[in-house]
N, C-alpha and C positions, 0 to 999 in steps of 0.2 A: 216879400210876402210869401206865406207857405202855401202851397198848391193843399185844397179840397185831399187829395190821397194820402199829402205826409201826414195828416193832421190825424186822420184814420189810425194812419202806422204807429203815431205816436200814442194816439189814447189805446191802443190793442196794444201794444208794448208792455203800457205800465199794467195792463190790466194782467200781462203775460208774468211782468214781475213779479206782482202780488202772488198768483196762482204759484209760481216756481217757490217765491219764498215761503209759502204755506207748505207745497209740497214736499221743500228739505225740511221744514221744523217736521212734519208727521215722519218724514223718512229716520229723521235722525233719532226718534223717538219721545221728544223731550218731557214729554207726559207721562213718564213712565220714571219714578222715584229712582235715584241714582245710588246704590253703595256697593263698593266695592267689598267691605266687611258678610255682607250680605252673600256674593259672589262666590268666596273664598269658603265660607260656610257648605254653597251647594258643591261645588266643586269637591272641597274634602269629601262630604258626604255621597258625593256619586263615583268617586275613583275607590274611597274607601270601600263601599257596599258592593262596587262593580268586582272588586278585585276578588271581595272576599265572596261571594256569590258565584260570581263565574269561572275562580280560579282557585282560591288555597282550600275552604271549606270540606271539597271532595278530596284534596290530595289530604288532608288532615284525619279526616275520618277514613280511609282509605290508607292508608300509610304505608300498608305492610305489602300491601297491593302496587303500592307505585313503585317503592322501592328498587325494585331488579329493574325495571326498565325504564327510570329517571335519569337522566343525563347528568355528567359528574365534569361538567365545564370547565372547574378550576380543579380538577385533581388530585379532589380533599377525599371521595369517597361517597358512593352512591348515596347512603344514607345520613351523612352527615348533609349533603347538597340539599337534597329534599330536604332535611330539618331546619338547612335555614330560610329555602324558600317558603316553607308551612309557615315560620316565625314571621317571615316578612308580607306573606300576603294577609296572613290571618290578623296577629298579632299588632304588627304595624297599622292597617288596614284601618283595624277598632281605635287603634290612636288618633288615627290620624280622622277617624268620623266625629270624636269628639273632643277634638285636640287638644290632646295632652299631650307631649312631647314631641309634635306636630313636626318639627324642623330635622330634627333627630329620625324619627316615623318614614320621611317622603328622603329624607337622604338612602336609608336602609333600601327604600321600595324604590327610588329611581338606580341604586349600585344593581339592584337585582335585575330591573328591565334594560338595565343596560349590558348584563350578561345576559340575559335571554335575546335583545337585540342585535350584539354584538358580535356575542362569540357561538351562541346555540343557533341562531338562524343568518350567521357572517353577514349582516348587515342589509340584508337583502329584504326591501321592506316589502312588497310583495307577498312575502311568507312572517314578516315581524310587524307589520302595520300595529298588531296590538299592540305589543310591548313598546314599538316605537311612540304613538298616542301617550299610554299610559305615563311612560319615561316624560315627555314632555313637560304633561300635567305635574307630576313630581316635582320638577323641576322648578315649577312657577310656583311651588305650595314653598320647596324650600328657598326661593329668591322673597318671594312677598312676605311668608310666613302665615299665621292659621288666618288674618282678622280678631276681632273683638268678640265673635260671638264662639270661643273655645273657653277648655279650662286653660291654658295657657295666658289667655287676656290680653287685650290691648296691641294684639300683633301690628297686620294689619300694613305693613309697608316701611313703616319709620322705623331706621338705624337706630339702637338705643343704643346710649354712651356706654361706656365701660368704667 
């Protein structure tokens, strides 16, 4: 026979249940439309506008200005270094906001934050936390690819046959 107390324990338990399993379905969000096409979209779109906003826009229009005191990481020459980071933030940047050569776009922009992480701030994230972030993001644009909503079309995760 159950003691008057377990009885207690057990109807507050389940009542404990119910509340918990309410509390992971809101935690986990499930009311909130799932696409991952959707995702890859903002993504592009905020690495792409962030880079070229916070980053290549002033070295571009400013050019002749940065020049002498841009860093020449792989010891092509000051101005060609900057010409091709202008190319990769800018350039890329817009591809990769409306993805067009999307895979191509985030290989160029992750080679680039990987010399800025790398070799211009030796690894030290501290002082490369950007380029470290940014390289990341890259990285997942080039593994996933753009999603469905680019000119590229139908990205989006799945290996296409050859």
């Amino acid at each position: 026979m159950s003691s008057p107390s377990r009885v207690v324990a057990l109807k507050k338990s389940g009542g404990t249940m119910a509340f918990m399993k309410g509390m992971l379905n809101f935690l986990s969000l499930n009311f909130i439309p799932r696409s991952s096409d959707f995702g890859l979209l903002i993504l592009r779109a905020a690495l792409g506008a962030g880079m070229i906003y916070l980053h290549g826009w002033n070295k571009w229009i400013n050019f002749s200005k940065y020049v002498d005191a841009f860093n020449d990481p792989l010891n092509i020459g000051k101005k060609l270094s900057l010409g091709l980071v202008v190319f990769a933030e800018v350039v890329c940047s817009a591809l990769l906001i409306i993805g067009f050569g999307t895979r191509f776009a985030a290989l160029v922009l992750a080679f680039t934050m990987g010399v800025a992480l790398f070799v211009v701030h030796k690894g030290i994230l501290s002082v490369g936390e950007t380029s470290a972030l940014y390289l990341l993001g890259y990285v997942i644009l080039l593994i996933a690819g753009p999603g469905k909503f680019s000119f590229d079309g139908g990205g989006g995760g799945e290996a296409k046959p050859h």
